[in-house]
C-alpha positions as CSV (number, residue, x, y, z in Angstrom):
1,X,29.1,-4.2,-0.1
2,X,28.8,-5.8,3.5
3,X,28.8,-9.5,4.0
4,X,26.2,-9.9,6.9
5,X,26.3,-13.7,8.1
6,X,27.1,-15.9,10.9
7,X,29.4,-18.1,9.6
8,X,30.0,-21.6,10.0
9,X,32.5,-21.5,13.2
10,X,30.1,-19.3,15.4
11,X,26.5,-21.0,14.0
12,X,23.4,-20.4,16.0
13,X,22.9,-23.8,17.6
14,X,19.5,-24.5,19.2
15,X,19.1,-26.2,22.3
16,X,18.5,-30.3,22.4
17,X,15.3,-31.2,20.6
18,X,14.3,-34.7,22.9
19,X,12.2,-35.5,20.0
20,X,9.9,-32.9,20.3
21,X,10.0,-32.4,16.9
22,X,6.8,-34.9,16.3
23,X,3.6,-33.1,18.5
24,X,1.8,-35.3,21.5
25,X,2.8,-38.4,22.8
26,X,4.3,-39.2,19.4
27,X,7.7,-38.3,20.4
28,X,10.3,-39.0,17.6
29,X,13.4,-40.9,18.5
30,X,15.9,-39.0,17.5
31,X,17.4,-36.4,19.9
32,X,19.0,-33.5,17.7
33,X,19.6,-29.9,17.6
34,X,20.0,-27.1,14.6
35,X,22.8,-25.1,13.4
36,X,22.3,-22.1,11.4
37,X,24.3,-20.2,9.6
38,X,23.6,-17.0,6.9
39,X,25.3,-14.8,4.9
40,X,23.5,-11.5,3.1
41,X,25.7,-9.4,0.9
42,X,23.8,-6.1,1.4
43,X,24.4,-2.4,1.2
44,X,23.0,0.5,3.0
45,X,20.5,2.9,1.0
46,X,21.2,6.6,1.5
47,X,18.3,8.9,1.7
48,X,17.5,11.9,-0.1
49,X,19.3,14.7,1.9
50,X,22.5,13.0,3.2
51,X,20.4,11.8,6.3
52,X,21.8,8.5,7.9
53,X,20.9,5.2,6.2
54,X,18.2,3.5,7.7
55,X,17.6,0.5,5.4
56,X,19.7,-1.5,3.4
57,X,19.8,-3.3,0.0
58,X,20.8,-6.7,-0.8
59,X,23.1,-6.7,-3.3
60,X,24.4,-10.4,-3.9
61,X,24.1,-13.7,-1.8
62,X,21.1,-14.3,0.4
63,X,21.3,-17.7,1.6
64,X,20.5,-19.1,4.9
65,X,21.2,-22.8,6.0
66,X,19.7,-25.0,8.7
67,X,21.2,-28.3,9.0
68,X,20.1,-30.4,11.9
69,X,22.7,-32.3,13.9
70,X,22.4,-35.8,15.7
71,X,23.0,-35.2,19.5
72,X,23.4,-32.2,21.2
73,X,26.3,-29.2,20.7
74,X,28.6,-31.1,22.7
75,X,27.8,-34.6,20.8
76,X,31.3,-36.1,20.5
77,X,31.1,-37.2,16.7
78,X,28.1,-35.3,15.8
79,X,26.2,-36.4,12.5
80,X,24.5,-34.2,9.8
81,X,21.2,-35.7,9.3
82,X,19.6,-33.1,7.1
83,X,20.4,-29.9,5.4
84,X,18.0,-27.2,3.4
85,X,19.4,-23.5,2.4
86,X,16.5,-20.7,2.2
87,X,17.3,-18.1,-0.3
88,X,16.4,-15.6,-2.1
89,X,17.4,-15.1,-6.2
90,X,19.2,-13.0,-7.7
91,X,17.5,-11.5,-11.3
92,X,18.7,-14.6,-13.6
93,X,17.8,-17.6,-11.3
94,X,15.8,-20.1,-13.1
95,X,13.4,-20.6,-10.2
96,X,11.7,-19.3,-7.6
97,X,12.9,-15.7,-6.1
98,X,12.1,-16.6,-2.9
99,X,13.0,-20.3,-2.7
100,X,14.8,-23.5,-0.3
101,X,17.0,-26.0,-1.9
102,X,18.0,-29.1,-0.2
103,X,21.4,-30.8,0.1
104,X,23.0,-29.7,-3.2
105,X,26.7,-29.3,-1.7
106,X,28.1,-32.6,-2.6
107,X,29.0,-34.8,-5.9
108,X,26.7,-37.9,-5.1
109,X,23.0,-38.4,-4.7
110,X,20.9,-37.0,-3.6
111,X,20.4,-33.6,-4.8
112,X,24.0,-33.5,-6.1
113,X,25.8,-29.9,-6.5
114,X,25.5,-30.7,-10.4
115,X,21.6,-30.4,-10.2
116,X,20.2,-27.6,-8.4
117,X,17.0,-28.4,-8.4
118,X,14.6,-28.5,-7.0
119,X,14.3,-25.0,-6.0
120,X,10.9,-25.6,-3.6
121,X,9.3,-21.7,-3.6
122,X,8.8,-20.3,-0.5
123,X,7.8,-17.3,1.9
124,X,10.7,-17.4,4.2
125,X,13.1,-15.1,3.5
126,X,15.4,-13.3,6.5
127,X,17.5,-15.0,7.7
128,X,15.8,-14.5,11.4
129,X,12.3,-16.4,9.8
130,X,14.1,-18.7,9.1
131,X,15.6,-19.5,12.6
132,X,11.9,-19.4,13.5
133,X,11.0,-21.6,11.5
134,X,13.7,-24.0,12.7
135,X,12.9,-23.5,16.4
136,X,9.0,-24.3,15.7
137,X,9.6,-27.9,14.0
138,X,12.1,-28.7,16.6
139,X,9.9,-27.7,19.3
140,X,6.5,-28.4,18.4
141,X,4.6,-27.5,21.4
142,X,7.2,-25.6,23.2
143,X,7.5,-23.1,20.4
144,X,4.1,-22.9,19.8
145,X,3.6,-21.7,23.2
146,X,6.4,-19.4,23.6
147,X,5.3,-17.8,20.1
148,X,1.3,-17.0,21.6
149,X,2.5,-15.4,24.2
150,X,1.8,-12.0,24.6
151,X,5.6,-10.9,26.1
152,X,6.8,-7.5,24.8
153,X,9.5,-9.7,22.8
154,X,7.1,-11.8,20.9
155,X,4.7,-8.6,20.1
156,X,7.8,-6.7,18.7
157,X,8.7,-9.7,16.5
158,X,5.1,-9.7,15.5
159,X,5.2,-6.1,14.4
160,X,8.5,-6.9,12.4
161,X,7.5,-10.1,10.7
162,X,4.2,-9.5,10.1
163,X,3.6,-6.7,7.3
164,X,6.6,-8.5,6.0
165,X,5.0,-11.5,5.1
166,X,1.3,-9.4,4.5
167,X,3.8,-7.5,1.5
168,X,5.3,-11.0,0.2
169,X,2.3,-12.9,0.1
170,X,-0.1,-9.9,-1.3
171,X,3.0,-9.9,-3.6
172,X,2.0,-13.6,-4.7
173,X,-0.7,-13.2,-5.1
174,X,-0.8,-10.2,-7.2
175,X,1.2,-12.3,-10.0
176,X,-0.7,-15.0,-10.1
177,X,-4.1,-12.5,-10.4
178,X,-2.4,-10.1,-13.1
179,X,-1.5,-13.3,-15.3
180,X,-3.4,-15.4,-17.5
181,X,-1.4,-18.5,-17.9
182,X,0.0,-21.0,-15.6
183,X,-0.1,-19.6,-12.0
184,X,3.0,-21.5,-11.6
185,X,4.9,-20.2,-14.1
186,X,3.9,-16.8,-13.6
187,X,4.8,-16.7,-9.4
188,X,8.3,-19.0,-10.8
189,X,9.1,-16.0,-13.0
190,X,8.1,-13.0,-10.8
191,X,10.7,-10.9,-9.4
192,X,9.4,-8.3,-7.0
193,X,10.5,-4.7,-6.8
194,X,13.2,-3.2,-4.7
195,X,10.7,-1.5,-2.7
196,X,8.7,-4.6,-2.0
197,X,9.1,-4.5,2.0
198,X,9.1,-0.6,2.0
199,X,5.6,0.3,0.8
């Protein structure tokens, strides 16, 4: 088993967010930036032949976490001012497979450790999405425009990220066609094959 991650020393931080966060001439008052950490325990999948291993399995942990800071990285006495982990299941979680939880690390309220709910479904997943997504609520417009451009970067991400979330949400979907009770509780108890992403 690898642990992939960035942990908590080296986190991804994101550049100052001057309250671009709210669209327009809104502006929010609050200037803050992200930090992002992740770890995946994964394992690489041998194929038939001995050839070298060109995908990999996760095999424990996947949990990504984006807490957004007051200030920017060099903030003096910087303050957490919101926290939310994207994860993804293991076979005997009680909710979602694909899922964000928020707070959930301390005793108190709200969202104490004690009560891990909720578990919000979702259809982020890696732990690269997820930085994404991050970047485009910090930097409404700014994102937006990077993203539709057509640079060689953002077509290769595009190739990458796409089919991924075609397979997930088809995925979805599927379960909540194939079931005839609760579409809820039929995506909420759904766990998707280890080939999922490789079909």
């Amino acid at each position: 088993m690898i642990a992939w991650c960035i942990r908590p020393a080296y986190a991804f931080r994101t550049a100052l967010s001057d309250g671009e966060y709210m669209p327009g001439k809104k502006k929010g008052g609050e200037k803050i930036h992200a930090e992002i950490t992740f770890i995946w325990e994964i394992e690489p999948v041998r194929k038939k032949g001995g050839k070298q291993a060109l995908e990999v399995r996760l095999v424990g942990k996947a949990s990504t976490m984006v807490r957004l800071i007051s200030g920017g990285p060099e903030t003096a006495s910087p303050e957490e001012l919101a926290m939310w982990r994207m994860e993804v299941a293991d076979d005997n979680s009680p909710g979602s497979y694909f899922h964000v939880q928020v707070l959930g690390r301390e005793e108190s309220a709200p969202f104490p450790s004690a009560i891990d709910v909720p578990r919000l479904p979702s259809v982020l997943m890696s732990p690269f999405a997820c930085m994404e997504f991050a970047l485009a609520e910090l930097f409404q417009e700014r994102w937006a425009k990077h993203a539709a451009e057509g640079t060689s970067e953002t077509l290769a991400w595009r190739a990458i990220q796409g089919p991924r979330h075609d397979k997930q949400l088809a995925w979805h979907a599927e379960q909540i066609k194939s079931n005839s009770g609760s579409p809820w509780a039929a995506w909420k108890a759904a766990k998707p094959p280890e080939d999922l992403f490789n079909r």
